[in-house]
N, CA, C and O of each residue as an XYZ file, in Angstrom:
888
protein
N      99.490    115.268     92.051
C      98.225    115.058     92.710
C      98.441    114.843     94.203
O      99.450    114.291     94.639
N      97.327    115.361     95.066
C      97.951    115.767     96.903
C      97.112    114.298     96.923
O      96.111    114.122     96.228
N      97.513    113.566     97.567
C      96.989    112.055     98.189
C      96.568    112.592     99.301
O      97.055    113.491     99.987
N      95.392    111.813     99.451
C      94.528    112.043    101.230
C      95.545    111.974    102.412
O      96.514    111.227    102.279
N      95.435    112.501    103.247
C      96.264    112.915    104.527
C      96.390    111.921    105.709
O      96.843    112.013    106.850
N      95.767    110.858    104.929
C      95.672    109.549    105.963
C      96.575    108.672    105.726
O      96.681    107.622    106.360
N      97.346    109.042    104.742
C      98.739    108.184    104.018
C      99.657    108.971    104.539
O      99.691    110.200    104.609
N     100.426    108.138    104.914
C     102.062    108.395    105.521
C     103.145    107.878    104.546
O     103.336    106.721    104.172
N     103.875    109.125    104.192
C     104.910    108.913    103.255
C     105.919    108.382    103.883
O     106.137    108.721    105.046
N     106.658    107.530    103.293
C     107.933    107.177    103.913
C     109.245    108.112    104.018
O     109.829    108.683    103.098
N     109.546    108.108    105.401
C     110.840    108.941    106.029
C     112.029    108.731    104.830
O     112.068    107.844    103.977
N     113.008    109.873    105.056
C     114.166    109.815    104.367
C     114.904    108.727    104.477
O     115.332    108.419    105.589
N     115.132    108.103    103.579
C     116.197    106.703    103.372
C     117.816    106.999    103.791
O     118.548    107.949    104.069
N     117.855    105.777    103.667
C     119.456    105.294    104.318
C     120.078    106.043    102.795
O     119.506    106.489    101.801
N     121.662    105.904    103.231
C     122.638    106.831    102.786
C     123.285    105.298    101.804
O     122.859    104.149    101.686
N     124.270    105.900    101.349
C     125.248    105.083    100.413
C     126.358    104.375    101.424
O     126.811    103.272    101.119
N     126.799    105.078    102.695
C     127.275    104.372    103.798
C     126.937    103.379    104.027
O     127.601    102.343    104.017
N     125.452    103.575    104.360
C     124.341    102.375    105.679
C     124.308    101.467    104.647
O     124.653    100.330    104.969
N     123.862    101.709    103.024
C     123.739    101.018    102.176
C     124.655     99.595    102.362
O     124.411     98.398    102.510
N     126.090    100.628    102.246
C     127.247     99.271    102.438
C     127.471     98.176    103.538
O     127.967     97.055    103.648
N     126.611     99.449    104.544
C     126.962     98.516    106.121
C     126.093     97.173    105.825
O     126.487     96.019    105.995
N     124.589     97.663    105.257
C     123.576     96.878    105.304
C     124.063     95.786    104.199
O     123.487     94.708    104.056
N     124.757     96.036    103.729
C     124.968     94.676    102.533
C     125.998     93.821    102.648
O     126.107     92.806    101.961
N     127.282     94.401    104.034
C     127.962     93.673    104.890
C     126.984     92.558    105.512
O     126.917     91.354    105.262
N     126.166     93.442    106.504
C     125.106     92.636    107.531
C     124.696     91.498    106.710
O     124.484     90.388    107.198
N     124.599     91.734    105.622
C     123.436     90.786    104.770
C     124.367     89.314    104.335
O     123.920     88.169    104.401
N     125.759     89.707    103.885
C     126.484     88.853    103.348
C     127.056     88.087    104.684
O     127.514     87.021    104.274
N     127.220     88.172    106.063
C     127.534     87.870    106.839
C     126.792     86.872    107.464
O     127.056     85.697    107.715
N     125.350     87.893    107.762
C     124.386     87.009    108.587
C     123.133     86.485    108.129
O     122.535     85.562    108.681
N     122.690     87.194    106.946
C     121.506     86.793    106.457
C     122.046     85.690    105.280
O     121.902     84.518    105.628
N     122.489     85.843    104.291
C     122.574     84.804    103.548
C     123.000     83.198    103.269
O     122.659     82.457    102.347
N     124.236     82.850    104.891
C     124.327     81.983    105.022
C     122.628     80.663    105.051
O     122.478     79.446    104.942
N     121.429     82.238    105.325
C     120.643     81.033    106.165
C     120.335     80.123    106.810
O     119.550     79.217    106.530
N     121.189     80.367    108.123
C     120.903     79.724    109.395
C     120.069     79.882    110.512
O     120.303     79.420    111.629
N     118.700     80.810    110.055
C     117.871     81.354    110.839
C     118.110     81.870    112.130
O     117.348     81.927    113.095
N     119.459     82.293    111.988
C     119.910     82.921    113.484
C     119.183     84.303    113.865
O     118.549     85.005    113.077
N     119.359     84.505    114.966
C     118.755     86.145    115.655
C     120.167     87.117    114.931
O     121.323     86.808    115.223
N     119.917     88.060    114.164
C     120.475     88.803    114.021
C     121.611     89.544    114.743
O     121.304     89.824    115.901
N     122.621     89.866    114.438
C     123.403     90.886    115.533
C     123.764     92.463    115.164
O     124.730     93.141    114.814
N     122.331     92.604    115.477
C     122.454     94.353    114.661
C     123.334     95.288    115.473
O     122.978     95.474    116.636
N     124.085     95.712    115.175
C     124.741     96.667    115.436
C     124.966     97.853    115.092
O     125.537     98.645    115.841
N     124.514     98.182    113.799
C     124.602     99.478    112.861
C     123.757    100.194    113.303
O     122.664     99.763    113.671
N     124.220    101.871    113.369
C     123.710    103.184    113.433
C     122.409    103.312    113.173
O     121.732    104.089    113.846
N     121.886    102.605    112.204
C     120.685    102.803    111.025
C     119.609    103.013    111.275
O     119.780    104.183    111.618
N     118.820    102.893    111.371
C     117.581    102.508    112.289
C     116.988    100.782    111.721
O     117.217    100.228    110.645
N     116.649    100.572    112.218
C     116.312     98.490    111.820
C     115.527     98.706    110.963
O     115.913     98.064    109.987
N     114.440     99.349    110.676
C     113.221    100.085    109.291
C     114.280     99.740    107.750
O     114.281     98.995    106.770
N     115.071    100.811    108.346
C     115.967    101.042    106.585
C     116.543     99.502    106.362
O     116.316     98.835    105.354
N     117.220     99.130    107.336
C     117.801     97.884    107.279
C     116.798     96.734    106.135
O     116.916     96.299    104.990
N     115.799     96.612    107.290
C     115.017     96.003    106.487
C     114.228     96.387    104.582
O     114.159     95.767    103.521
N     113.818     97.672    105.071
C     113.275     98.201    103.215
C     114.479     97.948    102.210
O     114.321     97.480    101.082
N     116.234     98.474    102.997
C     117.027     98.329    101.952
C     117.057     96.388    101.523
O     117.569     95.881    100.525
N     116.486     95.830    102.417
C     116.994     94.003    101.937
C     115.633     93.974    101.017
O     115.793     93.342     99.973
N     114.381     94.513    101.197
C     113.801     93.936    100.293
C     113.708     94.466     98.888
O     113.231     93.749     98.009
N     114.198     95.852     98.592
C     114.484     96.326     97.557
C     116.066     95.899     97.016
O     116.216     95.699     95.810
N     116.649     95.833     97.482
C     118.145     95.267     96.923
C     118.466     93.815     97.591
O     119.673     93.681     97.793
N     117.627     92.628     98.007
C     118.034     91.087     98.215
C     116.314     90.663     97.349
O     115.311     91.296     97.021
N     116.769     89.308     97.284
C     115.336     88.655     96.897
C     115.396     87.676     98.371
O     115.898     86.602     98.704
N     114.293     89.102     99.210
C     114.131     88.418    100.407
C     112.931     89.182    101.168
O     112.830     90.390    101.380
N     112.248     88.375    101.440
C     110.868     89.158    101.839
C     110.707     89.274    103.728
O     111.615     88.988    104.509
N     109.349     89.751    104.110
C     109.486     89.743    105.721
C     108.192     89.511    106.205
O     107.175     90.046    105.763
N     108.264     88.522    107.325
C     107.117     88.179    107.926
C     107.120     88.772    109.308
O     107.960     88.268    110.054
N     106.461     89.613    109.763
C     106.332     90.262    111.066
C     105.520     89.441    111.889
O     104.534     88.944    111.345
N     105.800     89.107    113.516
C     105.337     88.394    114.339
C     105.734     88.698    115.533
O     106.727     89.397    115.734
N     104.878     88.124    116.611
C     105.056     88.626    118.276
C     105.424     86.901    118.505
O     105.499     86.571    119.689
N     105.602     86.050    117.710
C     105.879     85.114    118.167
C     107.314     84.631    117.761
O     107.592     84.413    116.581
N     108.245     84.468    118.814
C     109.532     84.197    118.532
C     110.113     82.377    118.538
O     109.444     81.491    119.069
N     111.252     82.166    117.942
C     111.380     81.011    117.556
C     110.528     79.904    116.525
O     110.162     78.733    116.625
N     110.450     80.851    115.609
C     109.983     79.984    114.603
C     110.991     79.575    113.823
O     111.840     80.343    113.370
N     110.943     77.787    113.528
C     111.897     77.814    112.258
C     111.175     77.040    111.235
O     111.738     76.249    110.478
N     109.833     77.304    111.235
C     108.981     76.861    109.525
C     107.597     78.042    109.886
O     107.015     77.942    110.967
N     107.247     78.953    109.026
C     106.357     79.434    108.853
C     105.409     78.542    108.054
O     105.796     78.045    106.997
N     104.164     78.323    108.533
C     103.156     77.507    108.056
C     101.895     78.382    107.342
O     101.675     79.562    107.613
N     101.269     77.745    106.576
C     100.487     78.401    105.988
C      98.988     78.599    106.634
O      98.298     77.581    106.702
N      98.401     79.908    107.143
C      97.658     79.762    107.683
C      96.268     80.639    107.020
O      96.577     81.371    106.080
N      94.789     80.641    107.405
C      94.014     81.382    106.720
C      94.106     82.566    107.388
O      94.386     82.606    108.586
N      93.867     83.670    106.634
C      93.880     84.766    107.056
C      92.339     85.776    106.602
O      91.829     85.820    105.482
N      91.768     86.647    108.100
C      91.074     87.466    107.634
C      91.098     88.901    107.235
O      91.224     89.859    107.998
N      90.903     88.937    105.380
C      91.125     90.012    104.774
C      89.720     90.238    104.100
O      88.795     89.438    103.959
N      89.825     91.575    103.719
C      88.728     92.108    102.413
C      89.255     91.917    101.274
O      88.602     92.109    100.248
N      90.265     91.590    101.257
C      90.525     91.054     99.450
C      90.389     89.500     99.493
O      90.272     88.853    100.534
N      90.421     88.980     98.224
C      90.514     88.014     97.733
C      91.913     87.279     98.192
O      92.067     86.306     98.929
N      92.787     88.012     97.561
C      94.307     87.456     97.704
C      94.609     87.492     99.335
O      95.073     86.444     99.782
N      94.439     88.372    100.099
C      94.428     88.509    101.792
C      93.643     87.240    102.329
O      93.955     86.677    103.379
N      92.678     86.874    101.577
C      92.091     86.279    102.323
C      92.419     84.606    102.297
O      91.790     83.767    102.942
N      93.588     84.333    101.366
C      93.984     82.605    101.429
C      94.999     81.944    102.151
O      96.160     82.211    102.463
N      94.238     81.021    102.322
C      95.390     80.060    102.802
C      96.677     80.166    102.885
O      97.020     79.565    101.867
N      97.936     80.627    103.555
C      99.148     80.913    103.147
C     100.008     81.889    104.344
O      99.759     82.578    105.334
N     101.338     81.370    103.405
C     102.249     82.380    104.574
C     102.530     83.480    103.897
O     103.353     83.461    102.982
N     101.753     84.792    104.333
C     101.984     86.113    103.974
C     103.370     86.685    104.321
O     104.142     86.330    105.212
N     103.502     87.671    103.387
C     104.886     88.566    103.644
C     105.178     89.803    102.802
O     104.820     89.780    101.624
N     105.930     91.120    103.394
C     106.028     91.868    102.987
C     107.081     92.289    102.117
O     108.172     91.769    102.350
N     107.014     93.255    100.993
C     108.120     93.641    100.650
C     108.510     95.011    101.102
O     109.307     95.654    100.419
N     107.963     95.548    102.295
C     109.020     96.947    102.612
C     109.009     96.152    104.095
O     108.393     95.179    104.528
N     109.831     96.911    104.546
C     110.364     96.894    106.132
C     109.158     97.239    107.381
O     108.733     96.437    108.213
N     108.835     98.448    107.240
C     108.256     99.246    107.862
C     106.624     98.469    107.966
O     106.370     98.229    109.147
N     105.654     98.097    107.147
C     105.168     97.068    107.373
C     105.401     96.015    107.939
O     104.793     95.761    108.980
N     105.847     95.589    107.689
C     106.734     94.188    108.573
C     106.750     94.682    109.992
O     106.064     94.144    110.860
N     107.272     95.364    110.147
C     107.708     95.843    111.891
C     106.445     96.236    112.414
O     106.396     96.258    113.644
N     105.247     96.603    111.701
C     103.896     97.040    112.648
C     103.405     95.506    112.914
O     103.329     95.321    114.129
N     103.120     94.577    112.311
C     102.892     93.362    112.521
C     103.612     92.292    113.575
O     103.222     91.225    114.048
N     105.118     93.232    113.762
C     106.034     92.614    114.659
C     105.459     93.390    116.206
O     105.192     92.753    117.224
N     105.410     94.152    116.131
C     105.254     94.942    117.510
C     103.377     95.294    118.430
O     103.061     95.679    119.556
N     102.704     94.951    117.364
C     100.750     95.148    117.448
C     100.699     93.933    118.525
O     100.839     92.729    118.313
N     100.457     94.611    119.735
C     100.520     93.276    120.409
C      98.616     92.504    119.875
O      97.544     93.067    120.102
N      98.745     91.599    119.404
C      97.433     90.764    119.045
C      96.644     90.459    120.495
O      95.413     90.447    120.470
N      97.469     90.169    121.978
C      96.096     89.318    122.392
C      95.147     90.650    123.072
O      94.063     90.432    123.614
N      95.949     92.530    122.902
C      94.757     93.219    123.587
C      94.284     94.197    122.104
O      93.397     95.050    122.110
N      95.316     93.720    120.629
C      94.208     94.587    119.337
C      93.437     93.149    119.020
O      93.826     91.988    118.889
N      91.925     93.927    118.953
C      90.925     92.800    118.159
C      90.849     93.151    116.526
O      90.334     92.367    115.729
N      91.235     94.003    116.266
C      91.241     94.424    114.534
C      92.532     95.439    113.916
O      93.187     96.073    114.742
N      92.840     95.552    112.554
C      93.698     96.055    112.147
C      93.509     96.591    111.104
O      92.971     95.664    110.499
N      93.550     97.542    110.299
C      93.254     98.225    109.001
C      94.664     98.737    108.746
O      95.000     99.680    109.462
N      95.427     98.356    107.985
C      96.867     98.602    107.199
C      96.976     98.631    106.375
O      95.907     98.412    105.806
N      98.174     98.890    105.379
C      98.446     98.973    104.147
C     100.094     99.450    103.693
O     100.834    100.261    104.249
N     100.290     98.742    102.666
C     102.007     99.499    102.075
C     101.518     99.323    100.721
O     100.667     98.525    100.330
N     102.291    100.331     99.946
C     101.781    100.368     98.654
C     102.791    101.795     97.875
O     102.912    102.980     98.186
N     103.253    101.121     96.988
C     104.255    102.172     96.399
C     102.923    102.469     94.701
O     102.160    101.746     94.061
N     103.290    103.744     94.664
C     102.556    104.396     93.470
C     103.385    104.554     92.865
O     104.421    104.917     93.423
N     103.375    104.404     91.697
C     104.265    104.147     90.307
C     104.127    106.036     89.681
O     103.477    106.197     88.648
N     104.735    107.265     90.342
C     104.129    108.565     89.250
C     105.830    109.289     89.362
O     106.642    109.259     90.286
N     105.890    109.848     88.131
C     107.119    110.574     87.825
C     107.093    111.533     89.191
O     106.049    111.924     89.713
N     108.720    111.904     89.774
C     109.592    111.019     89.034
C     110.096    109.580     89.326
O     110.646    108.878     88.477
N     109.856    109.209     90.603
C     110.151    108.064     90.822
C     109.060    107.182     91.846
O     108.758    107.658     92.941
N     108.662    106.237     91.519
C     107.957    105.535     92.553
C     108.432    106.112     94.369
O     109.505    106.396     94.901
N     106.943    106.069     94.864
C     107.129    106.402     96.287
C     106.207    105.394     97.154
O     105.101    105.011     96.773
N     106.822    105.014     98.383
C     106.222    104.210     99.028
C     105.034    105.084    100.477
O     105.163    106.055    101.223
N     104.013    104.088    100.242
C     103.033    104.910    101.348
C     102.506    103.694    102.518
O     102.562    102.464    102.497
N     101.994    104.649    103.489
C     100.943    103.597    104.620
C      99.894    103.793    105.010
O      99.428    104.924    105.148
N      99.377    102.874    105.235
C      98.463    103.039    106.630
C      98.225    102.530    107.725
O      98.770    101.429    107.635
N      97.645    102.618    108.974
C      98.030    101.983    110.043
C      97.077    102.854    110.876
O      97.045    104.072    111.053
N      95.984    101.421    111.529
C      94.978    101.851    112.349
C      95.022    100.791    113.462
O      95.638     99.791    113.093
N      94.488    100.711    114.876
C      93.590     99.893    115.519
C      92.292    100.035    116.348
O      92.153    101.106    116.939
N      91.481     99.255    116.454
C      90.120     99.404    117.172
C      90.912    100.764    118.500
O      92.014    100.863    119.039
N      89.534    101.635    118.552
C      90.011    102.783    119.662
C      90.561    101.774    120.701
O      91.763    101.598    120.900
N      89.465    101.071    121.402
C      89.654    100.639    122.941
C      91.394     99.908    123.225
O      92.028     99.449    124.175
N      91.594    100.143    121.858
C      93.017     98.934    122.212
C      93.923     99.816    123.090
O      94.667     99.365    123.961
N      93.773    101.279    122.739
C      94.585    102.390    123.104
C      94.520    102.294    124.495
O      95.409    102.804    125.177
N      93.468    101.634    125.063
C      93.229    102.153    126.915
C      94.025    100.909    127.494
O      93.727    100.527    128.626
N      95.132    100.181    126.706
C      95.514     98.891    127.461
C      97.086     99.062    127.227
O      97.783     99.688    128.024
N      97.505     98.561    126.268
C      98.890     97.914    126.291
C      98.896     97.369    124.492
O      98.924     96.206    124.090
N      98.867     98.429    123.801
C      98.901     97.640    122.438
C      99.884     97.488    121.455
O      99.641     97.106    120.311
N     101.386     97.884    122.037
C     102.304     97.586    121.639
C     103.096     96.392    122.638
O     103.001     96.267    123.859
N     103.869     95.605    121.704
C     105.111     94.615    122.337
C     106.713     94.500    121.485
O     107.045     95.137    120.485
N     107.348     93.705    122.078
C     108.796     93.454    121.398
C     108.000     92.390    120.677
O     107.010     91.759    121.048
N     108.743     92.351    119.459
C     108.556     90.663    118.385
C     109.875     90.799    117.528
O     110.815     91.557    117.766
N     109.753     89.927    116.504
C     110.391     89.694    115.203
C     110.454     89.636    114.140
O     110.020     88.495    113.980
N     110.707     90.053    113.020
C     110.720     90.070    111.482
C     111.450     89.075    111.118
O     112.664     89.127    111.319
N     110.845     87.929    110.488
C     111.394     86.475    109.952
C     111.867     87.040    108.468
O     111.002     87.387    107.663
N     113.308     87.120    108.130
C     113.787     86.887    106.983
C     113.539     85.796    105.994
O     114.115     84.732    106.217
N     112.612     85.903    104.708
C     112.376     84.875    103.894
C     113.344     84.678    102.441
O     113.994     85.558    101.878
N     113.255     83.763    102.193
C     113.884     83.537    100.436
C     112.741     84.234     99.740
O     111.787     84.035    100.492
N     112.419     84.776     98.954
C     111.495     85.144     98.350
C     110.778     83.937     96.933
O     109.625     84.090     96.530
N     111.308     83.303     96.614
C     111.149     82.210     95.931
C     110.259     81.222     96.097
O     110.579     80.455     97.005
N     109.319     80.980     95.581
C     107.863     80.296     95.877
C     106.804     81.743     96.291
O     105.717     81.449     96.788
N     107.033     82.854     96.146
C     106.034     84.082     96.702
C     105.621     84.492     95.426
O     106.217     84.387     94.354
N     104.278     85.081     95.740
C     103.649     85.676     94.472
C     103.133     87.063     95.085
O     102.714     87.188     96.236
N     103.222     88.001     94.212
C     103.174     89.043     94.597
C     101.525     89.139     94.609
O     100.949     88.405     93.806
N     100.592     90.120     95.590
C      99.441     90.804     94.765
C      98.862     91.470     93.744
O      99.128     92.668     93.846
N      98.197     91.233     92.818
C      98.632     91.859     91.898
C      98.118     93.481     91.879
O      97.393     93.805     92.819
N      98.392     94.351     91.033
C      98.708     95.530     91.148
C      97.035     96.135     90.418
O      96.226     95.749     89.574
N      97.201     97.263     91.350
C      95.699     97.990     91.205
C      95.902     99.168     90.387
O      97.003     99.297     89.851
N      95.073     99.985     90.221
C      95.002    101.648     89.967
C      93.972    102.392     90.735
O      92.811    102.030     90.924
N      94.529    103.450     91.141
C      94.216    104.406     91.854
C      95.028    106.094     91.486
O      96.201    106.410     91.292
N      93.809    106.838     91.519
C      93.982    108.485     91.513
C      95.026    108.424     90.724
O      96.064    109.080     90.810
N      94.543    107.099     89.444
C      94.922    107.732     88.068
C      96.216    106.901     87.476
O      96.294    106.626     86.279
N      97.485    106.433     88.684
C      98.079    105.560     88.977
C      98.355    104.305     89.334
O      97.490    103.675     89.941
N      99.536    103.738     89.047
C      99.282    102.443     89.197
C      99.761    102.405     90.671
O     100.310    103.275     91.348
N      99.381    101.112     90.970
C      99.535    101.106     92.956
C      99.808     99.493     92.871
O      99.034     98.613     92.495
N     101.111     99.389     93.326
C     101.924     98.064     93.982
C     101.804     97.848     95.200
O     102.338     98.623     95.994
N     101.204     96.938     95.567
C     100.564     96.502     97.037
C     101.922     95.349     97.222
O     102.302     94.438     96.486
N     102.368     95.793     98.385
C     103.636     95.094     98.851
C     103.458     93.514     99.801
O     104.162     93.009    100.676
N     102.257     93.106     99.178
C     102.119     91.966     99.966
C     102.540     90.702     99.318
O     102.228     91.023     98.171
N     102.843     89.940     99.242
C     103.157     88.489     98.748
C     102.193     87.048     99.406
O     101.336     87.283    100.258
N     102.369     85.964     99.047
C     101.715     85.068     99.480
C     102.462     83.841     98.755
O     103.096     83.954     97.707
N     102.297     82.728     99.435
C     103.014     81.546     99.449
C     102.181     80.226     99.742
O     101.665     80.121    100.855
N     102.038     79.325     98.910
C     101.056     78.522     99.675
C     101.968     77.168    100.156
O     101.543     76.039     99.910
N     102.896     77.320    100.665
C     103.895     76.407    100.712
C     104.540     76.988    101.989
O     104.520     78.212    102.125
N     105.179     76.124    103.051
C     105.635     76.997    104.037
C     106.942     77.433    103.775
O     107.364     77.030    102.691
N     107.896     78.288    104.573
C     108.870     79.166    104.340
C     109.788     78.799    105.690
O     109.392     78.670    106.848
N     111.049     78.683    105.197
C     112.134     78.713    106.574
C     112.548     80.211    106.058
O     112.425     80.763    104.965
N     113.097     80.634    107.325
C     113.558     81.585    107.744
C     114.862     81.672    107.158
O     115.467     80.600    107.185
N     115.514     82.699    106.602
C     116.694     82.998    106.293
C     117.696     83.657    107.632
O     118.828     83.266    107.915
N     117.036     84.585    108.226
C     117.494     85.204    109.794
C     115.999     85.724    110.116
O     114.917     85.716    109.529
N     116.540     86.215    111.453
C     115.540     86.800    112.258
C     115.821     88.198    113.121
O     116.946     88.456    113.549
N     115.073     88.767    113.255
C     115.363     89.914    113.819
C     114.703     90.992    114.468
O     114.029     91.821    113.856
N     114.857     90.994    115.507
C     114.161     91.306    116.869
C     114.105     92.675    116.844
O     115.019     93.387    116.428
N     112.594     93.234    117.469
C     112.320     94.724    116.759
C     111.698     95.003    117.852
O     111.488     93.977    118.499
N     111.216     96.172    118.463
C     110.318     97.178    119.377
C     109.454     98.179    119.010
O     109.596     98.696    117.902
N     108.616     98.528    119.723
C     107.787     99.466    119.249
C     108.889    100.781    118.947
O     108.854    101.510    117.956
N     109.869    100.864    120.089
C     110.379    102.039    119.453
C     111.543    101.828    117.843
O     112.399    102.680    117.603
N     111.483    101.452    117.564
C     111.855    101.016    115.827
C     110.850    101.395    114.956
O     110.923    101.417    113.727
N     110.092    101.634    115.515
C     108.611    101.341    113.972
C     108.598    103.245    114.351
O     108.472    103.998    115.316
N     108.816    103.299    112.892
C     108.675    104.969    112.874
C     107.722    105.577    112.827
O     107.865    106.787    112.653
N     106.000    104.896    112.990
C     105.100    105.889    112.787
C     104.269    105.028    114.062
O     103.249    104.359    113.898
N     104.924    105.220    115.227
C     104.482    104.597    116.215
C     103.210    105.477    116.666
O     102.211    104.923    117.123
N     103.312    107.193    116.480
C     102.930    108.087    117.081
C     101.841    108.575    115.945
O     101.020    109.470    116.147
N     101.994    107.708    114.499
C     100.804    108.040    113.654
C     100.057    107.062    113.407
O      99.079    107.438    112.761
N     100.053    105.727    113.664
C      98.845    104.839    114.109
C      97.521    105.556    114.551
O      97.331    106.090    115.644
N      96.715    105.478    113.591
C      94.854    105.711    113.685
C      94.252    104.774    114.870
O      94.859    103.769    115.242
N      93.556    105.002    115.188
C      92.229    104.100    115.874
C      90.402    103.880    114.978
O      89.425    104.468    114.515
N      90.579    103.510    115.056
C      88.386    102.959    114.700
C      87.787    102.557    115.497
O      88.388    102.056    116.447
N      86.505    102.578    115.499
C      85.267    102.034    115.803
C      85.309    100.758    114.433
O      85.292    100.932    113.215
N      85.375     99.306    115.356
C      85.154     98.328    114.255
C      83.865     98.209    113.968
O      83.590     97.558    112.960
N      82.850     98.749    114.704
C      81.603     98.665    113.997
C      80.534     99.231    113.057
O      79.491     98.837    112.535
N      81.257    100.303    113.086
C      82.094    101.349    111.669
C      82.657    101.017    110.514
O      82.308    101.116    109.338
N      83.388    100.695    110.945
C      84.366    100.227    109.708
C      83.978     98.828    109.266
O      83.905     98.388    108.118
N      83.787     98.337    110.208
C      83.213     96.710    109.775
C      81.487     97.133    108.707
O      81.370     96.627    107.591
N      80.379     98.042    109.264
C      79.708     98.295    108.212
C      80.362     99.055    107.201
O      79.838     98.686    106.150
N      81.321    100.015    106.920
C      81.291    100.715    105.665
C      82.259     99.597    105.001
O      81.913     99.526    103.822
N      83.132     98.854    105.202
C      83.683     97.383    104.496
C      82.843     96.424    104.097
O      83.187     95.621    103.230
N      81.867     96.394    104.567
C      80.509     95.507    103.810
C      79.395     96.452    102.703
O      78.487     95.968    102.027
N      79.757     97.748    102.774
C      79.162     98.691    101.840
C      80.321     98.817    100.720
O      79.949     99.186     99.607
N      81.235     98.635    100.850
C      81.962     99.190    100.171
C      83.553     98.506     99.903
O      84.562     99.210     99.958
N      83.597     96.833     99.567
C      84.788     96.370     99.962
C      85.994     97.058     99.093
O      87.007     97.453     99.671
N      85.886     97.140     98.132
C      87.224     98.184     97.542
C      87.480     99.606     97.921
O      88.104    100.408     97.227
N      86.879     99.870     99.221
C      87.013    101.311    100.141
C      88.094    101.683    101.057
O      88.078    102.690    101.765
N      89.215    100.648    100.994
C      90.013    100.888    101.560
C      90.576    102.625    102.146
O      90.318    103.613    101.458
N      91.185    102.711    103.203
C      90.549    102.489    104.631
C      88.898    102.695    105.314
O      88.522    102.567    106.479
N      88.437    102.915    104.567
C      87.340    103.198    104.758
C      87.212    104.000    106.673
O      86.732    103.683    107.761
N      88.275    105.562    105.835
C      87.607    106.795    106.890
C      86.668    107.534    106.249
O      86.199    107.413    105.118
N      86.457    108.298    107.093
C      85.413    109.647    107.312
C      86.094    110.715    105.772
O      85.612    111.821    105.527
């Protein structure tokens, strides 16, 4: 089945090499958990780095423009779901999410319409996106440098899982109502985030009415 053209498939994955490098990196610097800044050095691109820890570590990612955190607190958040919308420290399980949240500079986007979500269809699960902001953000400065906070995954509950076009659909978000220290940290740029150049724009007053017509309409385009 052809999925709408507003979903971005995820790029070719890391190799059985990077694999190893990345599980060096991991045993070195991430697992001690000393919330240190990372010392990336590998070929890889920082994306894979990250998707390979949350599919092979029990370790999730909080994307942010704000650096030096060492307790993520639980805060409210505004979503159209239920689960988006509580109290808590959110986090992702792919990479590539994580890093749009790290780099969106917040104080010139006023809105965001996103998504990660792997579909469960033979032969093997595949991971997808989305990724929009209000037009006007485009006429300013709407990317920055930030960080992806390495979490324990332990105390997180996943969202639970939908169906769509027939399939089942794993929404890669988690939630925590308890705060989270950092396992490491790791400093990211707009040029890292691989679909820098496929980020959408909206009219939020658009989208803000067809989300009140229609809250399970996700993204709610044209």
């Amino acid at each position: 089945m052809k999925l709408p053209d507003y979903y971005l498939a995820r790029p070719v994955c890391w190799s059985e090499a990077d694999a190893s490098e990345f599980g060096h990196l991991y045993d070195e610097q991430v697992r001690p958990g000393t919330g240190r800044i990372l010392d990336y050095r590998l070929t890889a691109p920082k994306w894979q780095f990250l998707c390979w820890l949350t599919e092979s570590r029990d370790v999730l990612l909080h994307g942010s423009g704000h650096r030096g955190l060492t307790r993520l607190e639980p805060r409210a958040a505004n979503d159209a779901t239920e689960f988006g919308a509580q109290e808590a420290v959110f986090a992702a399980s792919d990479g590539i999410w994580a890093m749009f949240f790290a780099i969106v500079n917040r104080p010139a986007v006023s809105s965001l319409v996103n998504g990660s979500f792997v579909l469960w269809h033979p032969p093997t699960p595949a991971s997808y996106y989305y990724f929009s902001i209000n037009d006007d953000a485009f006429d300013g400065e709407p990317w920055r440098p930030g960080v992806v906070y390495l979490l324990p995954r332990a105390g997180f509950q996943r969202q639970p899982d939908e169906e769509e076009f027939g399939m089942r659909v794993q929404i890669n978000q988690w939630a925590s109502l308890e705060p989270a220290t950092p396992l490491a940290v790791l400093e990211v740029g707009p040029d890292d985030f691989p679909f820098l150049d496929d980020v959408n724009s909206h009219d939020v007053e658009v989208l803000s009415a067809r989300a009140a017509a229609n809250p399970s309409g996700f993204p709610w385009c044209d």
